[in-house]
C-alpha positions in Angstrom: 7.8 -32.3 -4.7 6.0 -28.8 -4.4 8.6 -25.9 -2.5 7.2 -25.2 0.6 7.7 -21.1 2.2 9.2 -20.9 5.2 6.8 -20.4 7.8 6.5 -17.1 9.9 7.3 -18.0 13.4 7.6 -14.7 16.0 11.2 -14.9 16.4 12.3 -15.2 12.4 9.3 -12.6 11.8 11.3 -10.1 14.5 14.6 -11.1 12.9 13.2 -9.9 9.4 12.1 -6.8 11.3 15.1 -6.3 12.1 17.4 -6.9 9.4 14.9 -7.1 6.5 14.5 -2.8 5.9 17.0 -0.1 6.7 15.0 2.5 9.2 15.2 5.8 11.0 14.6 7.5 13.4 11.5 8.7 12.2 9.6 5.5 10.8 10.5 3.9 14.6 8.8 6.7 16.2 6.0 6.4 13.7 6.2 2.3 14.4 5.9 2.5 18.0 3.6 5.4 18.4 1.3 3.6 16.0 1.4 0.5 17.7 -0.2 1.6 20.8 -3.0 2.4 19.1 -6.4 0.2 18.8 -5.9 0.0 14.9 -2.0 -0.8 14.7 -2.8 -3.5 12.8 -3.6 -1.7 10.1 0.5 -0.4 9.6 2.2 -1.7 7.3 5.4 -3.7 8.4 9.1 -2.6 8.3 10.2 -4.6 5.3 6.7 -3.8 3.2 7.4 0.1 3.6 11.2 -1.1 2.1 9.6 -2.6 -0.1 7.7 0.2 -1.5 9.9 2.6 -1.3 12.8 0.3 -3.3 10.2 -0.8 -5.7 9.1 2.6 -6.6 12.6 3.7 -7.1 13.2 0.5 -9.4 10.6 1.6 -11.7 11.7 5.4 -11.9 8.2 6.7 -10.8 7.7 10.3 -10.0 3.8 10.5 -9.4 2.4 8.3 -7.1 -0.9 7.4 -5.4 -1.6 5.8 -2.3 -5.3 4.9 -1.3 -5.0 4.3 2.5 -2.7 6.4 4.6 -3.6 5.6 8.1 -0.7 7.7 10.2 2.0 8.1 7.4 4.5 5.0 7.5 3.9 3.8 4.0 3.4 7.4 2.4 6.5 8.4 4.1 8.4 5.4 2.5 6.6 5.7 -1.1 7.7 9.6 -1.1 11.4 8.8 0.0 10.9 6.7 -3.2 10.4 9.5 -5.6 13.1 11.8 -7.0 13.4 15.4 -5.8 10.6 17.0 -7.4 8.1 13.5 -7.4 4.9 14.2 -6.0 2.3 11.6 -3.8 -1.2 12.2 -3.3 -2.7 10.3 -0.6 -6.1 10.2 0.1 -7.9 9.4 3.7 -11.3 9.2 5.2 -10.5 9.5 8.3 -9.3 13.4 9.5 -7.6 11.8 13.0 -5.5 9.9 10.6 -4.9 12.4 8.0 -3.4 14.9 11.1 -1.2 12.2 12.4 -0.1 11.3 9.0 0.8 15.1 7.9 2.5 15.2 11.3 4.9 12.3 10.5 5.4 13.2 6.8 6.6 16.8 7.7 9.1 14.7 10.7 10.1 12.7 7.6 11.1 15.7 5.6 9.2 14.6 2.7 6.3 16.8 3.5 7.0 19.2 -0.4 6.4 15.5 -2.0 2.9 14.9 -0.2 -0.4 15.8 -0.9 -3.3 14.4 1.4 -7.1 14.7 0.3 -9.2 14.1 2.8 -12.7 12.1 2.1 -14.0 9.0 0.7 -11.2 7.4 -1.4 -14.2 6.4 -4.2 -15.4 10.1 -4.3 -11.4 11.1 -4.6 -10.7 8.6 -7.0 -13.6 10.1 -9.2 -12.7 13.8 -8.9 -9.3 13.0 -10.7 -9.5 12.9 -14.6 -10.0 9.6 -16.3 -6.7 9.2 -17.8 -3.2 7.9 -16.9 -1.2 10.3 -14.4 0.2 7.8 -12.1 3.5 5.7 -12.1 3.0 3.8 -9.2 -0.1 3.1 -6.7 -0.2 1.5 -3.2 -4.1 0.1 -1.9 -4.2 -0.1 1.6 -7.6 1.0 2.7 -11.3 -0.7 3.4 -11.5 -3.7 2.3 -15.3 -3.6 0.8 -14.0 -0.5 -1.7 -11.2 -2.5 -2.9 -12.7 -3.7 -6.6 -14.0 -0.5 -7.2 -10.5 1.3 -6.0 -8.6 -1.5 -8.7 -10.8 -0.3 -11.5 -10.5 3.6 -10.8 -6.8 3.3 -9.6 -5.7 0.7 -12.6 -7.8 3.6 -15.2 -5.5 6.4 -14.2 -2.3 4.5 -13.9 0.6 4.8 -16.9 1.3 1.9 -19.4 4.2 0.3 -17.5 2.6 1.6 -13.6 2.6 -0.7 -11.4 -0.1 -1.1 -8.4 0.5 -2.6 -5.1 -2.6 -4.1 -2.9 -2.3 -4.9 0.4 -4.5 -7.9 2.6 -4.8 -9.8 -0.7 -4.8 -13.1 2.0 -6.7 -11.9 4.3 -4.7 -13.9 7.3 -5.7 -17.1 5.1 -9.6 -16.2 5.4 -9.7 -15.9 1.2 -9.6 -19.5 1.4 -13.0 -20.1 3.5 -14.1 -16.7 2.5 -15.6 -16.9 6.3 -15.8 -12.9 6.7 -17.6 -10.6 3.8 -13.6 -8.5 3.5 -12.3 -12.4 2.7 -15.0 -12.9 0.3 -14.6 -9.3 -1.6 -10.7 -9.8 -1.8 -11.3 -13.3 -2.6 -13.3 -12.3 -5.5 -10.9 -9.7 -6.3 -7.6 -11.9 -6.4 -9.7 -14.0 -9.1 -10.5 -11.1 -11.5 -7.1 -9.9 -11.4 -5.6 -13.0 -12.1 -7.9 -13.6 -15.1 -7.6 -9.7 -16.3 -5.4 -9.5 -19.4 -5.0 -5.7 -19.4 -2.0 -6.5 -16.1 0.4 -8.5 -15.6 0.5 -10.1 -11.7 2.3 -11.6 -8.8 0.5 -12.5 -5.5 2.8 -12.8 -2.8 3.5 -13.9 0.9 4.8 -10.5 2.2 2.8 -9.3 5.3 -0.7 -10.2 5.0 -0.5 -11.1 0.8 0.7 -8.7 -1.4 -0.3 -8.3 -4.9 1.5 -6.5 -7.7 0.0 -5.6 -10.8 1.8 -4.0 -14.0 -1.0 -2.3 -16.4 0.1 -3.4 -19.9 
């Protein structure tokens, strides 16, 4: 008989809110303040920003990327991630963002970790030689740009880096691929799982999470 998840009610979904990450003072601020805005939805839950922060300790990374800031949560728990002298370059279309981001990051005391360039993520992507300087990447930005962001991302990662994507289930629209962002990440999950320069895991957390390690 096939194992079943457990299915994410509101109250076990506050419960591993709750008890699932270790915050401060600083992310709840961040959390809340966020979450009166029209775009919350795009933050990144307690437990994911654990989750990235723990992972990229795990693997010892010291230069990371993040395509997708939005106000800082993530970025802030990447950086607290990194040793002492790690550094993060985040980039961000959007300059509202970017300001509320740098805000937070300095609040966080992380701010000597974190770079943010402001533009297109594609056009930033391209600037950066085309060779491995990252340990670890987080994609958490448009949907449309994320096979192009996989190849340039996945191009300057290490041997060894790992990648996170966010939204890889799209709120379960991948399976009727009923928007064009369900139908691009759709497409996407499929080329990753039959690309044999990574290995992968798609899971559950948030809204689908996909880690790739470049062989």
């Amino acid at each position: 008989m096939a194992r079943e998840g457990t299915a994410g009610t509101p109250e076990l979904l506050s419960y591993l809110h709750q008890w699932g990450a270790r915050t401060d003072d600083v992310l709840d601020r961040v959390r809340a303040e966020t979450g009166e805005m029209p775009s919350a939805a795009m933050q990144v839950s307690p437990d994911q920003g654990a989750l990235l922060m723990l992972l990229a300790r795990l693997i010892g990374a010291s230069k990371a990327l993040e395509v997708g800031t939005f106000t800082g949560y993530s970025a802030i728990c990447i950086a607290r991630g990194l040793p002492e002298d790690g550094r993060l370059t985040c980039l961000e279309v959007d300059p509202e963002f970017a300001a509320i981001a740098q805000r937070n990051i300095e609040a966080a005391g992380v701010a000597e970790r974190v770079e943010i360039r402001l533009g297109p993520a594609k056009d930033s992507l391209e600037a950066m030689p085309a060779e491995p300087l990252y340990d670890f990447a987080f994609i958490d930005a448009d949907k449309t740009g994320y096979p192009a962001y996989y190849e340039l991302v996945l191009e300057r990662v290490h041997t060894g880096g790992l990648i996170l994507l966010d939204n890889m289930l799209q709120r379960g629209r991948v399976v009727t691929r009923e928007s064009e962002n369900a139908a691009v990440v759709d497409d996407l999950n499929r080329v990753i799982h039959a690309d044999e320069r990574v290995d992968m895991a798609m899971t559950l957390s948030a809204d689908g999470l996909t880690l790739v390690r470049k062989r």
